[in-house]
ZADO-1210 file (C-alpha; in nm, 4 decimals, padded with zeros to 6 digits):
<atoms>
<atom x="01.4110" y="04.9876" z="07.5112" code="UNK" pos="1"/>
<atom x="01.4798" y="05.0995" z="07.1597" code="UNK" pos="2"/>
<atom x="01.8139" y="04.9898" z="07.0253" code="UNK" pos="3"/>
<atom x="01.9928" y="05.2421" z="06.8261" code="UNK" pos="4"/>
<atom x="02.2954" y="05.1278" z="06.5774" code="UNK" pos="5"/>
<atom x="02.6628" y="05.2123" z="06.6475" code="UNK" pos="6"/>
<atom x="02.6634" y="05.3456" z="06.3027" code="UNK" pos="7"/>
<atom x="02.3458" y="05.6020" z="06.3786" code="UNK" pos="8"/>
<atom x="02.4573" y="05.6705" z="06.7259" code="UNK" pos="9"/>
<atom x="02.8243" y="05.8021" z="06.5589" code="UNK" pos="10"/>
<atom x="02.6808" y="06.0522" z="06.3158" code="UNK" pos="11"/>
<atom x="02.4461" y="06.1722" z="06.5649" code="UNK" pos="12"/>
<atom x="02.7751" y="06.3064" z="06.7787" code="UNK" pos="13"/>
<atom x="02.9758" y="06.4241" z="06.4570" code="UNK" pos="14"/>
<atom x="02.6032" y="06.5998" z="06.3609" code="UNK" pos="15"/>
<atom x="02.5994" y="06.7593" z="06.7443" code="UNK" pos="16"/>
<atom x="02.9780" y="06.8137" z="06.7173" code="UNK" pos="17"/>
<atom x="02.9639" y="07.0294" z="06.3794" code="UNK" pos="18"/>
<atom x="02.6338" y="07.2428" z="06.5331" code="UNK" pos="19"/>
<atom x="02.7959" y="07.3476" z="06.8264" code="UNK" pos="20"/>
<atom x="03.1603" y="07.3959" z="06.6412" code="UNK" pos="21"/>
<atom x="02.9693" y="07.5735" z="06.4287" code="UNK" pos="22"/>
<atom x="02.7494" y="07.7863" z="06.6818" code="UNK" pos="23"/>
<atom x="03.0601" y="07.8151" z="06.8684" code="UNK" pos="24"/>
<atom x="03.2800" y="08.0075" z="06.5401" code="UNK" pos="25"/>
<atom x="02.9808" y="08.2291" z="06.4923" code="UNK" pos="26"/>
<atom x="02.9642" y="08.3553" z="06.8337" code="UNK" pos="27"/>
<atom x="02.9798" y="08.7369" z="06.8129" code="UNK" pos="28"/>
<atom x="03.2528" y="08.7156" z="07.0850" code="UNK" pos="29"/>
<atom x="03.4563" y="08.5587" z="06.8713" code="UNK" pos="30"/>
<atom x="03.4359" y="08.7275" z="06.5851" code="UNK" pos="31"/>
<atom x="03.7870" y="08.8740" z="06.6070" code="UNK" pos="32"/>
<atom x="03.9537" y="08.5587" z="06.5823" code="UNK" pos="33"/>
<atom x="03.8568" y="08.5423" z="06.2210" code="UNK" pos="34"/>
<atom x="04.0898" y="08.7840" z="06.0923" code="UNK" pos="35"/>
<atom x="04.3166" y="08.6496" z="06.3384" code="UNK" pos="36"/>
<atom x="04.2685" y="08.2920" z="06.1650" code="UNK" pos="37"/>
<atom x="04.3561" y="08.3980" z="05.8408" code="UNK" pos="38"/>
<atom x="04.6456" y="08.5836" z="05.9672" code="UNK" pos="39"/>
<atom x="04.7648" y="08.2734" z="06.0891" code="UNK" pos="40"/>
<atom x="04.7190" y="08.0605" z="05.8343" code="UNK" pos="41"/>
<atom x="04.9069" y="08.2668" z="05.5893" code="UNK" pos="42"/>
<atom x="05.2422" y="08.2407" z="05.8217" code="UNK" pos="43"/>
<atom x="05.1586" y="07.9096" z="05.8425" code="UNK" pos="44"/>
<atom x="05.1805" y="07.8692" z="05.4888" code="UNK" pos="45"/>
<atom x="05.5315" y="08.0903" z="05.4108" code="UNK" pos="46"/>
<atom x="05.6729" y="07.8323" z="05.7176" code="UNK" pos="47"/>
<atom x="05.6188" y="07.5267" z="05.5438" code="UNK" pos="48"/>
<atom x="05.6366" y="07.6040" z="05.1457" code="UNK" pos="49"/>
<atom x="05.8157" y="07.9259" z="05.1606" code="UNK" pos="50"/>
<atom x="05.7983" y="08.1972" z="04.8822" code="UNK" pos="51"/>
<atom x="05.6095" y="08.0656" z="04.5254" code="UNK" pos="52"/>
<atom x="05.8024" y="08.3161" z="04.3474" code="UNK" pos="53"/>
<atom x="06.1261" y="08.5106" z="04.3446" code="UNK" pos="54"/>
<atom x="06.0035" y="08.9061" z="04.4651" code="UNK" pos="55"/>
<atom x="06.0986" y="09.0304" z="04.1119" code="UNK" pos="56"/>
<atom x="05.8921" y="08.7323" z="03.9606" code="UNK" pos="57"/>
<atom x="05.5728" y="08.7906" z="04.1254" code="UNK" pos="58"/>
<atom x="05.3219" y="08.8424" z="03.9794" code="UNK" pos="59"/>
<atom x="05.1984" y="09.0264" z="04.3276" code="UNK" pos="60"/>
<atom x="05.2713" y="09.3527" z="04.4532" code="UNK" pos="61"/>
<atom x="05.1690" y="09.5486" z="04.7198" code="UNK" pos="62"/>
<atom x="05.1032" y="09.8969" z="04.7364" code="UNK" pos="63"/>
<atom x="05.1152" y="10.0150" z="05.1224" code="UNK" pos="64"/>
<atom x="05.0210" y="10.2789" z="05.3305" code="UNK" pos="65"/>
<atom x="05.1903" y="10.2839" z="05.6149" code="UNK" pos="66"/>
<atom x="05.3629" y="10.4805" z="05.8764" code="UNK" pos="67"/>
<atom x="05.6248" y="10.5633" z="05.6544" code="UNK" pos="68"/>
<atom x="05.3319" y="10.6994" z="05.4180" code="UNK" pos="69"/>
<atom x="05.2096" y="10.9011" z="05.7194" code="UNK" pos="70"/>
<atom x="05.5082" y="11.0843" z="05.8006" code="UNK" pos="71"/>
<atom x="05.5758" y="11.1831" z="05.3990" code="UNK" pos="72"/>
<atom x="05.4963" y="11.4554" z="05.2340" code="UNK" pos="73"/>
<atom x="05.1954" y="11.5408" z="05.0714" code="UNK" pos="74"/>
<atom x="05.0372" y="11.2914" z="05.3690" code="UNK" pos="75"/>
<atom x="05.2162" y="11.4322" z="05.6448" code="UNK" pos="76"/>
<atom x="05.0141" y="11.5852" z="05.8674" code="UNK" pos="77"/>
<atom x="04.7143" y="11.5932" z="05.6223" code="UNK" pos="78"/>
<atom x="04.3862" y="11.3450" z="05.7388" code="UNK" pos="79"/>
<atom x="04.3272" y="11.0276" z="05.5225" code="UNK" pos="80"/>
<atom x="04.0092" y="11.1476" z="05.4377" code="UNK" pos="81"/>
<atom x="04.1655" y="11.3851" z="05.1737" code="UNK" pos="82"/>
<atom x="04.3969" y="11.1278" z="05.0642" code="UNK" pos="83"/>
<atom x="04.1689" y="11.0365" z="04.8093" code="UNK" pos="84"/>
<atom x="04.3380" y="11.2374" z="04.4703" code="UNK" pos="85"/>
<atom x="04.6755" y="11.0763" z="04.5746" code="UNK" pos="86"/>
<atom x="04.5225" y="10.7568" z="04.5944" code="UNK" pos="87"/>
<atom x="04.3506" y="10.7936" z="04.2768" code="UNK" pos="88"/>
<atom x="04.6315" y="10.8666" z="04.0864" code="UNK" pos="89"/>
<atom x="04.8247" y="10.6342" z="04.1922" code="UNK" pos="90"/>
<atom x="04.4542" y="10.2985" z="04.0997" code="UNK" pos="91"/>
<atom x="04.5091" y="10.4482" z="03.7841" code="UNK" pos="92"/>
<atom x="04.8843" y="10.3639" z="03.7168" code="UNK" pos="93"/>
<atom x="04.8294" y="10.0388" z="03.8748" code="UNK" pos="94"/>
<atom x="04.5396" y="09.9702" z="03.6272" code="UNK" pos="95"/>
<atom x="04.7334" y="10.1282" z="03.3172" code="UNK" pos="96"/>
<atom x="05.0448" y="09.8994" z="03.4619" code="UNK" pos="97"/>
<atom x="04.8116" y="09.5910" z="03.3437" code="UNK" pos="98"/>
<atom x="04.7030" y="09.4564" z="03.7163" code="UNK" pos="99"/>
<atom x="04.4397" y="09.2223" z="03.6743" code="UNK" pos="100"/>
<atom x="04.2921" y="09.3068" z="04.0208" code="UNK" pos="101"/>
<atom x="04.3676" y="09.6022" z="04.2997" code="UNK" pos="102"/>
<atom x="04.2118" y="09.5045" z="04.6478" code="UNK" pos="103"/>
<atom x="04.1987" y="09.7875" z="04.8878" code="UNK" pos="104"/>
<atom x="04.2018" y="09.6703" z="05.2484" code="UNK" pos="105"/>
<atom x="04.0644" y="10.0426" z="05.3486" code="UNK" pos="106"/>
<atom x="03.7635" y="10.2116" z="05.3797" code="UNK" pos="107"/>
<atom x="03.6690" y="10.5688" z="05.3480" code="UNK" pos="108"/>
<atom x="03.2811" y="10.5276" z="05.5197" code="UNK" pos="109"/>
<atom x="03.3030" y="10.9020" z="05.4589" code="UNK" pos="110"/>
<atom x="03.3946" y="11.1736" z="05.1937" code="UNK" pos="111"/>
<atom x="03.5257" y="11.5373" z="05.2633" code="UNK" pos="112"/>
<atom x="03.2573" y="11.6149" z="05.0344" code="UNK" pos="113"/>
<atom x="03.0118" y="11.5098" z="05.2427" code="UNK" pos="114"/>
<atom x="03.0932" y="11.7403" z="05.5490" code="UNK" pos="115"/>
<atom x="02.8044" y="11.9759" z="05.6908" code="UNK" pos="116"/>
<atom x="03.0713" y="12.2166" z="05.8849" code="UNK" pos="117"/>
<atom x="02.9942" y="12.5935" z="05.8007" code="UNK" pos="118"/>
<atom x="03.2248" y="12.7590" z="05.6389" code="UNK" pos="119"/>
<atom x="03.2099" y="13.1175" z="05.4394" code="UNK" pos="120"/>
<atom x="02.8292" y="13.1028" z="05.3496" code="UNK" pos="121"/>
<atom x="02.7870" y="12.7461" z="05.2818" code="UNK" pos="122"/>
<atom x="02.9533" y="12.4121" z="05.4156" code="UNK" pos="123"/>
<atom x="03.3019" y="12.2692" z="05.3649" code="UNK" pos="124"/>
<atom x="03.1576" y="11.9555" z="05.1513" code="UNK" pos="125"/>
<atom x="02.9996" y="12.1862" z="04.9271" code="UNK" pos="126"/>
<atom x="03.2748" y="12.4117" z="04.8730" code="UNK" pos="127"/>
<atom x="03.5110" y="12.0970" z="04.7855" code="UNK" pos="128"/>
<atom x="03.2631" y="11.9182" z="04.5825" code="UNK" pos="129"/>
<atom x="03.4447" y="11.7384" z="04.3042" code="UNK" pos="130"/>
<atom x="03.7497" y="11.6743" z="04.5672" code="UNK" pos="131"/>
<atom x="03.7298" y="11.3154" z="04.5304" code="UNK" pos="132"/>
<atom x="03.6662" y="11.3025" z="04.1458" code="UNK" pos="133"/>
<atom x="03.9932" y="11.1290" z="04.1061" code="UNK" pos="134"/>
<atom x="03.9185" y="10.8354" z="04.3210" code="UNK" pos="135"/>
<atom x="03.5743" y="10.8115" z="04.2279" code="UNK" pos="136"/>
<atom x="03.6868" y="10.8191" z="03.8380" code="UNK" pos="137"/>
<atom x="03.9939" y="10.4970" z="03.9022" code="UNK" pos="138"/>
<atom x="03.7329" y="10.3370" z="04.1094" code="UNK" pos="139"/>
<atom x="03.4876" y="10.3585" z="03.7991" code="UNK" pos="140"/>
<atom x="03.7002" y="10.2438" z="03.5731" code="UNK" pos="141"/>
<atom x="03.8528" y="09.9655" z="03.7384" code="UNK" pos="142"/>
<atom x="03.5133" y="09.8242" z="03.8435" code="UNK" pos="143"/>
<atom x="03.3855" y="09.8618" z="03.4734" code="UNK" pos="144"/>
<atom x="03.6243" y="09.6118" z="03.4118" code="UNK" pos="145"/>
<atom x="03.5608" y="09.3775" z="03.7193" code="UNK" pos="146"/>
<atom x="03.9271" y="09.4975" z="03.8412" code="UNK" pos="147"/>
<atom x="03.8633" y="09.6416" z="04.1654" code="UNK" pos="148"/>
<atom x="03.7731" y="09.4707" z="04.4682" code="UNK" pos="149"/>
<atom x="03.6815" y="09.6730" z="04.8138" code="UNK" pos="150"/>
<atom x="03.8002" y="09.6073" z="05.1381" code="UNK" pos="151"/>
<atom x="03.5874" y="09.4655" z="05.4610" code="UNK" pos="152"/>
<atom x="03.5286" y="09.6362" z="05.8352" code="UNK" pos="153"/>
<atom x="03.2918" y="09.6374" z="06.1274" code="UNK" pos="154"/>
<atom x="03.2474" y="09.9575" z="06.2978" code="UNK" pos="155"/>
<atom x="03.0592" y="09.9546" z="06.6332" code="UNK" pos="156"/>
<atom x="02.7106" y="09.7901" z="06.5102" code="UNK" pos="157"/>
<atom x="02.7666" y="09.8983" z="06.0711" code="UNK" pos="158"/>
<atom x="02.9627" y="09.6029" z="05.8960" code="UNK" pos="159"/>
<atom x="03.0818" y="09.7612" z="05.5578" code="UNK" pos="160"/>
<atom x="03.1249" y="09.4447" z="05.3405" code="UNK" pos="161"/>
<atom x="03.3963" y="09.3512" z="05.1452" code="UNK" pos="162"/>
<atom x="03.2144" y="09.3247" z="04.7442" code="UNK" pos="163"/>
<atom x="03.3352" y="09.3523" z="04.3623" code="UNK" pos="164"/>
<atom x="03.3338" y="09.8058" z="04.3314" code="UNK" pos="165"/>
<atom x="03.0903" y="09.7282" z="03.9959" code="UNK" pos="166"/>
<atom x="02.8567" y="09.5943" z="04.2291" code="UNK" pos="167"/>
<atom x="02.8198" y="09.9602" z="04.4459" code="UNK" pos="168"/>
<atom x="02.5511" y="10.1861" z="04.2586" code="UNK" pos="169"/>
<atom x="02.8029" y="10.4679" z="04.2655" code="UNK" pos="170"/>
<atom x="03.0574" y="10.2848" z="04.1004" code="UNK" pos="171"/>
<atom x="02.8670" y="10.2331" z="03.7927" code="UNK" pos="172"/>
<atom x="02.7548" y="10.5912" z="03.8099" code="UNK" pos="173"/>
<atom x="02.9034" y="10.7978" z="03.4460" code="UNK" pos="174"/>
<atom x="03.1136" y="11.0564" z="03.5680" code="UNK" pos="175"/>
<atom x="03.1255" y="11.3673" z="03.3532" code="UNK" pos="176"/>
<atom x="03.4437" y="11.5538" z="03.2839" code="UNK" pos="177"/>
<atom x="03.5472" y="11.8256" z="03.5134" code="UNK" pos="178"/>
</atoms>
């Protein structure tokens, strides 16, 4: 019988322990707890330290979309997808403000300029081509600089990956003048 030493026998288990913890948090079923998890852990963390800064100390802010933004003119009524010149404008007095990054936790997987619905003798995208030069032009600029960082979502079987915008082919694209 081959005798195996307490000491050998105890990292076996914490070596089968981290594989299967580890198999376990990669499950695809459970890959909704991971947003959850950091969700968490940030209330966690405002619990027990509290705030780091005073709000007009900060040197965070926090630019939000939300249902208030939905129900406000120009975005009442109007699909996101054509949000994009607002949303511009607004990267680009963020970036002139002196931000040192902008993080967008949204994705447009699709532009308005991209749409194949007939309309007059051509298609919608091509008669609003140049719709989303605004965007595209803040995005450009910030991500020249290394300012800009893109969000992160998984849509049925795509993931669209959360990256640096200098590192997406179109960011680094010149744009001409209009």
């Amino acid at each position: 019988m081959i005798r195996v030493s307490r000491r050998l026998r105890d990292a076996g288990f914490v070596l089968a322990i981290a594989i299967f913890s580890s198999a376990l948090i990669l499950a695809p079923p459970l890959d909704r707890l991971r947003g959850l998890s950091i969700d968490i852990l940030t209330m966690l963390r405002w619990r027990v330290f509290g705030s780091m800064h005073k709000p007009e100390q900060s040197p965070t802010i926090v630019v939000a979309l939300d249902e208030e933004t939905y129900r406000t003119p120009p975005f009442a009524g109007t699909p996101a997808i054509t949000w994009t010149s607002q949303i511009g404008q607004v990267l680009t007095a963020v970036l002139a403000g002196g931000a040192k990054v902008v993080g967008f936790d949204i994705v447009f997987p699709t532009s308005i300029e991209q749409s194949e619905i007939a309309f007059g003798d051509g298609t919608l995208g091509a008669r609003l081509r140049g719709f989303d030069r605004d965007f595209l032009r803040a995005l450009a600029l910030g991500a020249r600089d290394g300012k800009v960082l893109l969000g992160e979502a998984s849509i049925a079987i795509f993931r669209l990956c959360r990256r640096r915008a200098n590192a997406l082919p179109s960011a680094r694209a010149p744009i001409s003048a209009p």
